[in-house]
C-alpha positions in Angstrom: 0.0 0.0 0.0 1.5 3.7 -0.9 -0.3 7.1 -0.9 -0.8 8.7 -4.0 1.9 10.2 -5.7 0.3 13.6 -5.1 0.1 13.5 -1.8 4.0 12.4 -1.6 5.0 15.1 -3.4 2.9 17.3 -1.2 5.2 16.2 1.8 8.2 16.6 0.0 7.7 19.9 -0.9 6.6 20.2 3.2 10.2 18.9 3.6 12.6 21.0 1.2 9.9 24.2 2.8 11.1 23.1 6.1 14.7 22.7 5.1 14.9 26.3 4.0 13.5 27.7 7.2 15.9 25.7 8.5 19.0 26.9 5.9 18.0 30.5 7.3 19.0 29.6 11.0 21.7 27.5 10.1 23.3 30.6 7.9 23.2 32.9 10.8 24.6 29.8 12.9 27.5 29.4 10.2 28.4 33.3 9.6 28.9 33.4 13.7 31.2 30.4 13.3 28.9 28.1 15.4 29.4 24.1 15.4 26.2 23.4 14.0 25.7 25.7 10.8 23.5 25.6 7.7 23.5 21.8 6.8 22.8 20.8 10.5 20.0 23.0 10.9 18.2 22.4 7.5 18.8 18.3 8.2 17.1 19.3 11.3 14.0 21.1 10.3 14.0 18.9 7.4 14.2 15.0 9.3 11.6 16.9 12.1 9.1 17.6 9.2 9.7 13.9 7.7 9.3 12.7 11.0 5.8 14.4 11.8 4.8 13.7 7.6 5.5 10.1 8.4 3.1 9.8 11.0 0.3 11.1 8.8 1.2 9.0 6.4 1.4 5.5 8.7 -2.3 6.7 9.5 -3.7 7.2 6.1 -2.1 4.2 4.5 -3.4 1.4 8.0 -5.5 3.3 9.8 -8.5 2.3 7.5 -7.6 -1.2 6.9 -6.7 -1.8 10.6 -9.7 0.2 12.5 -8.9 0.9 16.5 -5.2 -1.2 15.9 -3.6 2.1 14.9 -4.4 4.9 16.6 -3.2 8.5 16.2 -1.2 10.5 18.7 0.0 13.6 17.4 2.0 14.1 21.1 3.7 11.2 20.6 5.2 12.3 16.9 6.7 15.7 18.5 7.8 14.1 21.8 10.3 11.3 19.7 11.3 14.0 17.6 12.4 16.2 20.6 13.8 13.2 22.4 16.1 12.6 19.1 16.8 16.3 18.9 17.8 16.9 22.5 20.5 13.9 21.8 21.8 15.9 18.6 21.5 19.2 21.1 23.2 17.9 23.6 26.7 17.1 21.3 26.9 20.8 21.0 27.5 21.8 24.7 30.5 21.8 26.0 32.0 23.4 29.4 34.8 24.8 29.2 37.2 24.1 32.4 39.7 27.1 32.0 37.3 29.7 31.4 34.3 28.1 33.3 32.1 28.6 30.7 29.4 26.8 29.5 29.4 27.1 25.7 27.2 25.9 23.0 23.6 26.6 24.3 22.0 29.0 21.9 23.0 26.2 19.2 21.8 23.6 21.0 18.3 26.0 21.4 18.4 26.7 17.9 18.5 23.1 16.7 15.3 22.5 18.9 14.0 25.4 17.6 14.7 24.5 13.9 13.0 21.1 14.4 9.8 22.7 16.1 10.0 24.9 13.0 10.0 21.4 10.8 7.0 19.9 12.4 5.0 23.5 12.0 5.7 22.6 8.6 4.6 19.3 8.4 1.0 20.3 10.1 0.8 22.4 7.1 1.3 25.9 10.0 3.0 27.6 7.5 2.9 31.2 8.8 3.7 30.0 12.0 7.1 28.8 10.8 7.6 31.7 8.9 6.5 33.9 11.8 8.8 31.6 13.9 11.6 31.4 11.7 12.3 35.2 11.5 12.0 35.5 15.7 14.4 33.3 15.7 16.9 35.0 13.6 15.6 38.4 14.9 16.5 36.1 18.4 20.1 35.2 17.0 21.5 38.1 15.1 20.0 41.4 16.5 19.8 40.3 20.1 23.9 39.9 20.0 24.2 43.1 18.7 22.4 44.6 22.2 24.3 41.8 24.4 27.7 43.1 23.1 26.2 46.9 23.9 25.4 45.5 27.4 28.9 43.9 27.6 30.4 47.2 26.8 28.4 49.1 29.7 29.1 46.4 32.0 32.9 46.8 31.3 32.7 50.6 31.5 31.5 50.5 35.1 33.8 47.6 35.6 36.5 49.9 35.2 35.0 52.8 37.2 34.0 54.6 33.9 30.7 55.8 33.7 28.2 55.5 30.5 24.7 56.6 29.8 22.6 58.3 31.9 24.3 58.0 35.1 26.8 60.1 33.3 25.0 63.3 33.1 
């Protein structure tokens, strides 16, 4: 038994759609010089909307010819994605012993984020991943520019200097 080839095609445009929401966060990871980049990220958002497009599919192909025997559970679809997510999240964080810094979190987020983008996808939530996709690099690239401005101030009073307008 196989779905129409319509319908297959339909996910597999879902897929490369998810890919290149993906490609968008994984080119800001990759200009910053981050360990998972553009490939990573659009493998994410792309396997996350396979994933979700699967388990539509395993219900329209059985579910009729097996009744009650297969049920759907769309909770269960995004929690084994995030479980195999988290694992791939995970790799990316590393402490580091002679700074004592933890480093690697916001890539880790982003591939979690990437593959929640994929499944939006796959449920056919297409402005949401859009909508999602650009907080996220809004997240990622303008949010560092106002950290490194906060870094700057913090430094400034560090060293006894005074900025903005405490210095009036």
């Amino acid at each position: 038994m196989s779905l129409e080839l319509a319908v297959q095609l339909r996910f597999v445009g879902l897929v490369g759609l998810a890919m290149l929401l993906g490609a968008a966060i994984g080119l800001e990871r990759e200009l910053r010089g981050k360990p998972a980049g553009l490939r990573t990220h659009m493998m994410v958002a792309g396997a996350a909307a396979l994933l979700m497009g699967l388990g539509e599919i395993v219900i329209r192909v059985y579910g009729a010819a097996l009744g009650d025997a297969v049920r759907s559970d769309p909770i269960r679809a995004i929690q084994a994605v995030t479980t195999g997510v988290s694992f791939l999240g995970a790799g990316t964080i590393i402490f580091d012993r002679s700074s004592q810094r933890v480093e690697g979190l916001t890539t880790a987020a982003s591939i979690l984020f990437t593959a929640g983008l994929g499944m939006c996808v796959a449920l056919s939530q297409l402005a949401l991943a859009v909508g999602v996709a650009a907080l996220a690099l809004v997240t990622l690239r303008v949010l560092v520019i106002a950290e490194a401005w906060l870094g700057q101030r913090r430094a400034g009073k560090d060293e006894g200097g005074m900025n903005g307008p405490e210095a009036v």
